[in-house]
Short mmCIF file of the C-alpha atoms (twelve columns), coordinates in Angstrom:
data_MODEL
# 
_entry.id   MODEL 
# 
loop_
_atom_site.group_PDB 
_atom_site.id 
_atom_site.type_symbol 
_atom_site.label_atom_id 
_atom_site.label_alt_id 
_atom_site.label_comp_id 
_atom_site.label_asym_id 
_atom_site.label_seq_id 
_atom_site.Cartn_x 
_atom_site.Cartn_y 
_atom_site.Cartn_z 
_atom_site.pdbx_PDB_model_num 
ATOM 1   C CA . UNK A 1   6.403  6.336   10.917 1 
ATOM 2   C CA . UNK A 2   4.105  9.556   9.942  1 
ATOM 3   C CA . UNK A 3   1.014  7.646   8.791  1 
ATOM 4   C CA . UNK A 4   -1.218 9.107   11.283 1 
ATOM 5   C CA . UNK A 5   -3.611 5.558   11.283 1 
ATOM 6   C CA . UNK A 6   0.182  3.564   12.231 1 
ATOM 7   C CA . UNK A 7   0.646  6.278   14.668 1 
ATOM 8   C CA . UNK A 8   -2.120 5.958   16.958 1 
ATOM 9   C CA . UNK A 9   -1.788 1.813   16.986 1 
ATOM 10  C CA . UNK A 10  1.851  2.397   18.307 1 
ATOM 11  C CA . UNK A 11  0.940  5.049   20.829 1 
ATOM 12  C CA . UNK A 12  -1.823 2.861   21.653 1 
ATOM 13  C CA . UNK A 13  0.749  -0.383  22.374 1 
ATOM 14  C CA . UNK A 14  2.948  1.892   23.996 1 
ATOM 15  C CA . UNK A 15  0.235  3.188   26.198 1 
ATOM 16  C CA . UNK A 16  -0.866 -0.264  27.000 1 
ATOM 17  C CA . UNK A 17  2.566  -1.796  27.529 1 
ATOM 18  C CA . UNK A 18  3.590  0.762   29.919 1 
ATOM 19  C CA . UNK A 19  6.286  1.468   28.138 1 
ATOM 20  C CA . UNK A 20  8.495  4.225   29.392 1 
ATOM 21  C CA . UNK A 21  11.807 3.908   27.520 1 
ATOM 22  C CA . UNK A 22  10.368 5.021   24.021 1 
ATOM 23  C CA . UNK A 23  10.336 8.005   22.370 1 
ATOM 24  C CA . UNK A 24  7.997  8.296   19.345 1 
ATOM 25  C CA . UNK A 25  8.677  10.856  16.497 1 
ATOM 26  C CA . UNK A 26  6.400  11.768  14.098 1 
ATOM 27  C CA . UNK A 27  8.791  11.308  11.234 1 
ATOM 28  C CA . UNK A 28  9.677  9.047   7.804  1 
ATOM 29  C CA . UNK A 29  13.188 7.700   8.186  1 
ATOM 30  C CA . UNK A 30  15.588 8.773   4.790  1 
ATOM 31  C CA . UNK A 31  18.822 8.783   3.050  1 
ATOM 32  C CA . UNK A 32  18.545 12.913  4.285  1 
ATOM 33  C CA . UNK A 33  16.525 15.771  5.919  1 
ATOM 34  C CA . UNK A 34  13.468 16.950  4.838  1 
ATOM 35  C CA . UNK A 35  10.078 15.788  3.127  1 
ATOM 36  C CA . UNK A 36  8.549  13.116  1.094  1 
ATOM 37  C CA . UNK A 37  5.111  12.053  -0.187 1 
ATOM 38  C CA . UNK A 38  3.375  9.480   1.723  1 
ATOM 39  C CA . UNK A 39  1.402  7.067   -0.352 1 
ATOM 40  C CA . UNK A 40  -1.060 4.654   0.925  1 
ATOM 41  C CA . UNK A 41  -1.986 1.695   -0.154 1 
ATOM 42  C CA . UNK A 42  -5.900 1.228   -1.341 1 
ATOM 43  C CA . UNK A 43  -7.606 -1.237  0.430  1 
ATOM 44  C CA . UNK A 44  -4.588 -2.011  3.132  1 
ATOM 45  C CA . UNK A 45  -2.911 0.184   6.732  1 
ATOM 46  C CA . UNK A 46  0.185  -0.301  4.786  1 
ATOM 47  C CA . UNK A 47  2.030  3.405   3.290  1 
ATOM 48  C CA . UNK A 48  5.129  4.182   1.899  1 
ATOM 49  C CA . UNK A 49  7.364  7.239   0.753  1 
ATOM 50  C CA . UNK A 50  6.581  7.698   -3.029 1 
ATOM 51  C CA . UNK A 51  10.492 8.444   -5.075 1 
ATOM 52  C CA . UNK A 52  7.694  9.781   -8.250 1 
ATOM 53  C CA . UNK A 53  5.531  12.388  -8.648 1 
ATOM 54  C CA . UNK A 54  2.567  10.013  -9.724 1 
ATOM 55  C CA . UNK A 55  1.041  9.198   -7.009 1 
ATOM 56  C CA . UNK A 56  -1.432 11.294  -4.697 1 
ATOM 57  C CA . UNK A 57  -0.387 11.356  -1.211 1 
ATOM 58  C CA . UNK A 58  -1.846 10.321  1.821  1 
ATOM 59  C CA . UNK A 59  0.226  13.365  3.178  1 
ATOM 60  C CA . UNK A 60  3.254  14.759  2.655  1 
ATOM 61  C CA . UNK A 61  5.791  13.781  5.989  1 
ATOM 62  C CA . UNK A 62  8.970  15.315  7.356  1 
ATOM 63  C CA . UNK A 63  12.189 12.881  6.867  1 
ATOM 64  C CA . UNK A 64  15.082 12.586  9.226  1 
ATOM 65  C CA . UNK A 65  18.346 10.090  9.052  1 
ATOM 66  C CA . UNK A 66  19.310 7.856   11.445 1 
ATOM 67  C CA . UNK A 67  22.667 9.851   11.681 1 
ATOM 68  C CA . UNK A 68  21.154 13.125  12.392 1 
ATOM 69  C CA . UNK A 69  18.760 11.339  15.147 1 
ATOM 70  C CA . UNK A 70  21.163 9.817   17.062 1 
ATOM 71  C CA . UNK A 71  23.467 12.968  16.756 1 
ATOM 72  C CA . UNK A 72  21.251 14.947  18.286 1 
ATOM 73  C CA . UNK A 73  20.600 12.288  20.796 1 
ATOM 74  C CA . UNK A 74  24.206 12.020  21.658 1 
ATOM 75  C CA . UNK A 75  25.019 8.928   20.027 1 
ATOM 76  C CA . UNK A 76  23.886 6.464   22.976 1 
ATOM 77  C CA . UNK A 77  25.134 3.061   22.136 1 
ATOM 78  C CA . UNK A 78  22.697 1.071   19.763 1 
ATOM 79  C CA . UNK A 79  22.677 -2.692  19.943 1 
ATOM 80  C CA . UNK A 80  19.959 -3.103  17.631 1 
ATOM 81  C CA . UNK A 81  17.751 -1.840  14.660 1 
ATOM 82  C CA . UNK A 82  14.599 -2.900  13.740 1 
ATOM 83  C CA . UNK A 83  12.847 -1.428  10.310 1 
ATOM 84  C CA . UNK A 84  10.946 -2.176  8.278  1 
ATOM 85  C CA . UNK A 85  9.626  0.718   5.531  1 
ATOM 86  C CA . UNK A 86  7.698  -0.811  3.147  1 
ATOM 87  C CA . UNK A 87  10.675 -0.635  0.964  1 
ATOM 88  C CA . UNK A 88  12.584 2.407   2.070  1 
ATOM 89  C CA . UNK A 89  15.106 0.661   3.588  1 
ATOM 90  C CA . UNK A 90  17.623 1.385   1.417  1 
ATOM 91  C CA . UNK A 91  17.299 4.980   2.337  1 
ATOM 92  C CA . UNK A 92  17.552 4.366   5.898  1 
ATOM 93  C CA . UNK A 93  20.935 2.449   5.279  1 
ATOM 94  C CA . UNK A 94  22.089 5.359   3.360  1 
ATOM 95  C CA . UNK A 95  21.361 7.872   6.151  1 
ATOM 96  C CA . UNK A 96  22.753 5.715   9.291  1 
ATOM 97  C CA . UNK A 97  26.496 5.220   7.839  1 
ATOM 98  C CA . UNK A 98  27.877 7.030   11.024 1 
ATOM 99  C CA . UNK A 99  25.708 5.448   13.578 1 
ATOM 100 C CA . UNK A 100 27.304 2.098   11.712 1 
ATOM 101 C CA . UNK A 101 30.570 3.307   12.077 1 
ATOM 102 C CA . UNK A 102 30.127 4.164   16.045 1 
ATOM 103 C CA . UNK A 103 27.784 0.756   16.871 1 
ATOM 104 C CA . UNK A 104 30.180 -1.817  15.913 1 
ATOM 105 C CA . UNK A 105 28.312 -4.696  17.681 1 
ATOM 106 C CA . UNK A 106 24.682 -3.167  16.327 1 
ATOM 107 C CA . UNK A 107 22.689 -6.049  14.616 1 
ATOM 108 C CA . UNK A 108 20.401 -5.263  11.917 1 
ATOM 109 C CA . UNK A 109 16.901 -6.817  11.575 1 
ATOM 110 C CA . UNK A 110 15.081 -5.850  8.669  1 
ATOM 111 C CA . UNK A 111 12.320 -7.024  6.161  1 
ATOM 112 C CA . UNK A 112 13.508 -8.128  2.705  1 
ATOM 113 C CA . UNK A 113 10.927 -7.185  0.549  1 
ATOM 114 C CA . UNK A 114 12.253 -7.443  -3.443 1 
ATOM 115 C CA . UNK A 115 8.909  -5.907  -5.116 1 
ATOM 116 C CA . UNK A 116 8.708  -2.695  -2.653 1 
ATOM 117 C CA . UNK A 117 11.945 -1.932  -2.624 1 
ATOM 118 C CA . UNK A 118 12.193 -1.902  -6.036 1 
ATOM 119 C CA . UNK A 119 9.120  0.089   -5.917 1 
ATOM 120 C CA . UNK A 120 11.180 2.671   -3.734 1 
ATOM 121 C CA . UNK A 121 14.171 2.620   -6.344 1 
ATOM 122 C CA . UNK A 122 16.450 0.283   -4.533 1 
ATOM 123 C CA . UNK A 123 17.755 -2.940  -6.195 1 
ATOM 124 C CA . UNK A 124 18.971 -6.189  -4.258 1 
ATOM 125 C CA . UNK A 125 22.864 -5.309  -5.413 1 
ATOM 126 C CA . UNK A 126 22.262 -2.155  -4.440 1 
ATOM 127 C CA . UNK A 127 20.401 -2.571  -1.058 1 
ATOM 128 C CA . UNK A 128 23.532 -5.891  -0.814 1 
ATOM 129 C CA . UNK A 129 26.270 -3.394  -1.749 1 
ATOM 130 C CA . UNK A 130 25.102 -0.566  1.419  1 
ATOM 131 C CA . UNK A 131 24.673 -3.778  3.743  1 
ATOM 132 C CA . UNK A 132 28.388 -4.810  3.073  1 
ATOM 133 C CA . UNK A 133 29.692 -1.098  2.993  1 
ATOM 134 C CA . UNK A 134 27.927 -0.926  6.888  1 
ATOM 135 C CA . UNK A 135 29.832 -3.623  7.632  1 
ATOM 136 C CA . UNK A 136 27.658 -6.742  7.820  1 
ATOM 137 C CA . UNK A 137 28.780 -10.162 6.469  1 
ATOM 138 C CA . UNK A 138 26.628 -12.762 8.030  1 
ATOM 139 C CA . UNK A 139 22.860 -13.334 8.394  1 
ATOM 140 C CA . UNK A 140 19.759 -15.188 9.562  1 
ATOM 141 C CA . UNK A 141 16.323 -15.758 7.644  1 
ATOM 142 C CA . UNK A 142 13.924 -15.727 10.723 1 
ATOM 143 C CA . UNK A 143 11.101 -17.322 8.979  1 
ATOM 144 C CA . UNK A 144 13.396 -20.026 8.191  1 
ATOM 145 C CA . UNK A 145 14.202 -21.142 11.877 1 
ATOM 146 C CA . UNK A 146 17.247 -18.508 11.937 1 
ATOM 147 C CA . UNK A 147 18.796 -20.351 8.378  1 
ATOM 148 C CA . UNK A 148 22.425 -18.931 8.182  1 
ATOM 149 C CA . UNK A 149 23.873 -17.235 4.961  1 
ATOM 150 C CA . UNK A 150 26.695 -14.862 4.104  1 
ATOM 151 C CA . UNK A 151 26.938 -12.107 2.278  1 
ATOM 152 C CA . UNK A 152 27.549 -11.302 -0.102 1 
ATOM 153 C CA . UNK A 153 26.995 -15.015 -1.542 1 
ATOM 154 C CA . UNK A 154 23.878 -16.267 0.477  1 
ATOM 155 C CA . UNK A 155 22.329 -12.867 0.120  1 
ATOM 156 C CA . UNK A 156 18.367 -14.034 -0.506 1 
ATOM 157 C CA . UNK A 157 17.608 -13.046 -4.587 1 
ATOM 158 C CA . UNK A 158 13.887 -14.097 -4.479 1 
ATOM 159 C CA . UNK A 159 10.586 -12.016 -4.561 1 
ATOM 160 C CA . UNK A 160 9.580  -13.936 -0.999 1 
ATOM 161 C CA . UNK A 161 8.995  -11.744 2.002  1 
ATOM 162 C CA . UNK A 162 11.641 -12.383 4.503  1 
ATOM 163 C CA . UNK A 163 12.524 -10.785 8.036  1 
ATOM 164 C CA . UNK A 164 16.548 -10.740 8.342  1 
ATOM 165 C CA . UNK A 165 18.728 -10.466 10.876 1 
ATOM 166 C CA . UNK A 166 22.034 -9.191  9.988  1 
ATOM 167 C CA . UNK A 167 24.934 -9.458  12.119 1 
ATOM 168 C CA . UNK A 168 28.565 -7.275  11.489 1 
ATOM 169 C CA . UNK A 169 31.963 -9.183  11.764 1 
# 
């Protein structure tokens, strides 16, 4: 999260939540270290890391993997994830295979979002194939009172918006 407008709302929330076990970083979550160009969206808060040259950023943003993060953090035990990158979650799969490896109970819960992560160079078999390779088999379509599926069989293939929660076996 480096779009300085998204910034301020969740330092805002966290102000007026009290919350004191969060630590914010100014930083775009990636499949490695270093920068990317932030796009945003005309006429909508939304933004997004551009993988083209075609696009004007909004800014360009330092990127970070979940591995490295939680490296230098120690590795703490993680229970649960919760993105959701206008697309780029491929990318954070990719860069948290370790922090997989050392959370075997950690439960995923991500948006499924066909059109932008195609837009971020990530197809469904791809994005299915790093799922499966993390270790998660079974799943949950939240906006679909929890609706069980499996992977890689019940894997959604649709261009609706879903959250998921994905659970390891």
């Amino acid at each position: 999260m480096s779009d300085p407008r998204n910034l301020s709302y969740l330092v805002r929330n966290i102000a007026t939540n009290a919350c004191t076990n969060v630590v914010v970083e100014s930083k775009a979550v990636a499949d490695k270290k270093g920068s990317a160009s932030l796009i945003a969206e005309p006429d909508s808060e939304k933004s997004y890391l551009s993988v083209t040259q075609d696009q004007t950023p909004l800014m360009v943003v330092e990127t970070i993997t979940l591995d490295d993060f939680f490296a230098e953090a120690g590795w703490p035990p993680i229970g649960l994830v919760k993105m959701d990158i206008e697309g780029s979650e491929g990318a954070a799969l990719a860069g948290m295979r370790e922090l997989s490896r050392r959370s075997p109970e950690m439960r995923l819960i991500m948006e499924f979002n066909l059109m932008s992560m195609q837009r971020a160079g990530t197809s469904r078999n791809e994005l299915l194939d790093l799922l499966m390779d993390l270790g998660f088999r079974r799943g949950h379509i939240i906006e679909q009172g929890m609706k069980p599926f499996s992977l890689p069989d019940g894997f959604p293939n649709t261009q609706a918006v879903y959250n998921l929660l994905l659970v390891k076996e």
